[in-house]
N, C-alpha and C positions, 0 to 999 in steps of 0.2 A: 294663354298657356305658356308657362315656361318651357322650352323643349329639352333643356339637360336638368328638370327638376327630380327626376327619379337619382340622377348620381350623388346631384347634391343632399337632396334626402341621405341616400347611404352613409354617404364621408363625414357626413353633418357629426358632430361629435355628441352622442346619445339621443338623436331625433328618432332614431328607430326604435332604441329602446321603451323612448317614452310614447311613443305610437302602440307599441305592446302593452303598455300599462294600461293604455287607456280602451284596449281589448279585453285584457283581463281584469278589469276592474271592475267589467259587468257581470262577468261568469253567475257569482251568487245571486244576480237576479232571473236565469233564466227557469231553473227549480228548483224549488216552483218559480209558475211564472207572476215576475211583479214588476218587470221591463216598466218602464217611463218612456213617454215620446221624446223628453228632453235627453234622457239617456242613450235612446237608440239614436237620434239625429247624431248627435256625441263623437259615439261610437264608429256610426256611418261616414263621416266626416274624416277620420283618420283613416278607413277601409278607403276612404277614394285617394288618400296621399300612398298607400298601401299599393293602389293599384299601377300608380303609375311605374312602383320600382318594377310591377309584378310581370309589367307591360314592353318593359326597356332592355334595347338587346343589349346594354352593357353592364344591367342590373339582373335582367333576368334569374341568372344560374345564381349568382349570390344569395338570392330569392328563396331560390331553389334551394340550396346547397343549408341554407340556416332553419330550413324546413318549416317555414314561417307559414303556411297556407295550413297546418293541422290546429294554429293558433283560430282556425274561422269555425274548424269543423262543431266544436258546439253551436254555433250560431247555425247552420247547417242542419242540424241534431235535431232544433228547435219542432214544435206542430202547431203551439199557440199562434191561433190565425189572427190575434189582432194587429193593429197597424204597424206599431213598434217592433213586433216581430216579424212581421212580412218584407216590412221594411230593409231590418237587420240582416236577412235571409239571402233579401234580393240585390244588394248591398257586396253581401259575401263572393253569392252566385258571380255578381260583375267582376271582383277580383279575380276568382279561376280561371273566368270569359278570358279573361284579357293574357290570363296567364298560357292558356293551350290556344290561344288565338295566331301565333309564331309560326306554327307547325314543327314543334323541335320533338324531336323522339326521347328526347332525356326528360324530357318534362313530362309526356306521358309514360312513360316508365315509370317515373316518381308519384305519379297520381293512383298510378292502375297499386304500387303499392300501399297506397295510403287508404285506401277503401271508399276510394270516392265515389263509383258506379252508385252503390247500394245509399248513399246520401241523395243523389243525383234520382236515383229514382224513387225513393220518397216524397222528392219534393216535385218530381213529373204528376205524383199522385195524385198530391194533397195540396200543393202553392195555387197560388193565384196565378192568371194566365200570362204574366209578365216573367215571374217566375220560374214556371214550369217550361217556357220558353226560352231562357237563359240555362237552363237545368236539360233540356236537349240539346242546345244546342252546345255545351261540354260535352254530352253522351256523342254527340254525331263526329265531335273534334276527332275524340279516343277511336272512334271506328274508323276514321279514314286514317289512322297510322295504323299502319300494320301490323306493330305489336300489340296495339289496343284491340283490333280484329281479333287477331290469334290468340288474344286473351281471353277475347267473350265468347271466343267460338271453343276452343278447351275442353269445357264442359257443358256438357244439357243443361246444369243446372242455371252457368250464368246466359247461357245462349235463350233458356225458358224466361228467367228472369226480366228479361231486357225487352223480351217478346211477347209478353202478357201486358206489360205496361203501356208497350208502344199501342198494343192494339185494345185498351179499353181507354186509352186517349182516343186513338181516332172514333172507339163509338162514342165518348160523350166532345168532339167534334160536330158529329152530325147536329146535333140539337145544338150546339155552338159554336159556332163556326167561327177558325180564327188563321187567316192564309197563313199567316208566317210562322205559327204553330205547326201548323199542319206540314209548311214546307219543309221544316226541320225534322218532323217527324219521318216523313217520305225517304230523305236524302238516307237518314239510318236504316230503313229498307233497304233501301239501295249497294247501301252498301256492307249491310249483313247480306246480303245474295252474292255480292262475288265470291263467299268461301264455301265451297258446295257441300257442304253438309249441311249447313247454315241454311244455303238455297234447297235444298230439299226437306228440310224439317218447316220450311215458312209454308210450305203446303197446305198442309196441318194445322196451322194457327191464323193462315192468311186472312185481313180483315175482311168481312164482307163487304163491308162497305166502298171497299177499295174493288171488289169483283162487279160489284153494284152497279159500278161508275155514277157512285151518290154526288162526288165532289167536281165531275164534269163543267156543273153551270159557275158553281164556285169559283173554280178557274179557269173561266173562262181570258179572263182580262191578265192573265200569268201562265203564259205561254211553255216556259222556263217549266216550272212545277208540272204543269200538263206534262210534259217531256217527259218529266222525271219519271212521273207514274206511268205513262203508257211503257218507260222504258222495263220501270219494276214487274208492271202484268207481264213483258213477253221475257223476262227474265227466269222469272219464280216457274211460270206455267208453261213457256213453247222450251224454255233451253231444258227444263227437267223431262220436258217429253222426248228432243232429240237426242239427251243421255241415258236417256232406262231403255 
C-alpha cells in the first residue's frame, strides 16, 4: 500500500475525473440488467482507488464536498442478484464503509441527506450476507452519531422502518446464523434504546428471538456480543419498567 495514495489520486491531474468516467460508463448497463463480470471487475477496481480518497483524513471532505458517493448510489439501487451485481454492490457498500468509518458528523450529515438509510436497508433485505453486513454496519455508523439517532428517531415512520428490518433479519438469522451479522445488528439495538422513545416503541416490535435467548449457545465463544444483548434485554424491558 501506498499510504499518501489517496492525495495523490486527488492532485493527480484528471485521475478523478477519469475514475468517474469509468463509473458512469456502466450506468446503461444496469436497466435493464446486462452488467458483464468484465465490466463490473472494471468498475470495482476504480471503487477501490475511490475508497482510498473516500478513507483519508486529508481527502476525506474533498470527497465529501464534490459529492462523489451519489456517483455509487445506482449501483446501490441495483436488486439483480447475479455476480456482477452483487459484486458492484458490495464494492460500493465498502466505499461508504470506509467513508463513516472516521466518525466525523459532517459526513453523516451529508449521508442522512443523500437518502442513504433507505438504500442501506434494501440491501440489509435482499444482498448477500457479506453485503447486508457492510449495509448495517453504515446503518449502526449513522446511529452512533447523534444526529444520525435524532434523525431516525424524528419520526415513527423512519424509527418503524429501520425496526422491521433489523427484526426480520434476526428471524431469518435463526435458521442462518451469522455472528458478525448479528453483532452489528445487536450493537443498532443498542443503540436505538438510549433515545427513549425509541426505547419504548422496541417494546412493541422487540425480536422474540432476542427474548428467547435463541442466540445464547451461538455466542457462546463472543463474550463481547453476549454483553451487548444482555445489556439491550435490561435496557428495553427493566429501564422501561423503572420509568412508567
Amino acid at each position: 500500500m501506498v499510504p499518501d495514495l489517496a492525495p495523490i489520486l486527488w492532485y493527480s491531474f484528471g485521475t478523478i475525473a477519469a475514475l468517474l468516467q469509468e463509473i458512469v460508463s456502466i450506468y446503461p448497463y444496469l436497466f435493464p440488467p446486462k452488467l458483464k463480470t468484465h465490466q463490473s471487475d472494471r468498475v470495482c477496481n476504480a471503487l477501490a482507488l475511490l475508497q482510498c480518497v473516500a478513507s483519508h483524513r486529508n481527502t476525506r471532505t474533498l470527497f465529501m464536498n464534490a459529492h462523489i458517493p451519489l456517483y455509487l448510489y445506482p449501483f446501490l439501487n441495483t436488486v439483480t442478484k447475479s455476480r456482477p451485481f452483487e459484486y458492484l454492490r458490495l464494492t460500493s457498500l465498502g466505499v461508504i464503509g470506509a467513508f463513516v468509518k472516521m466518525d466525523d458528523s459532517e459526513v453523516i450529515n451529508f449521508l442522512l441527506s443523500t437518502e442513504i438509510i433507505p438504500l442501506c436497508l434494501r440491501i440489509m433485505e435482499i444482498g448477500s450476507e457479506l453485503s447486508k453486513t457492510v449495509a448495517t454496519f453504515i446503518v449502526q455508523k449513522i446511529l452512533l452519531d447523534d444526529i444520525g439517532l435524532s434523525y431516525i428517531c424524528a419520526t415513527a415512520a423512519r424509527f418503524h422502518a429501520i425496526s422491521s428490518v433489523l427484526s426480520n433479519m434476526v428471524q431469518q438469522l435463526v435458521n442462518q446464523p451469522s455472528q458478525r451479522l448479528l453483532k452489528h445488528i445487536i450493537r443498532c439495538y443498542l443503540r436505538l434504546a438510549d433515545n427513549p422513545r425509541a426505547r419504548e416503541a422496541l417494546i412493541s416490535c422487540f425480536p422474540d428471538a432476542f427474548k428467547m435467548e435463541t442466540f445464547v449457545s451461538f455466542l457462546k465463544d463472543d463474550p463481547t456480543t453476549s454483553q451487548w444483548l444482555q445489556q439491550l434485554l435490561d435496557t428495553v424491558f427493566l429501564n422501561n419498567e423503572v420509568t412508567q
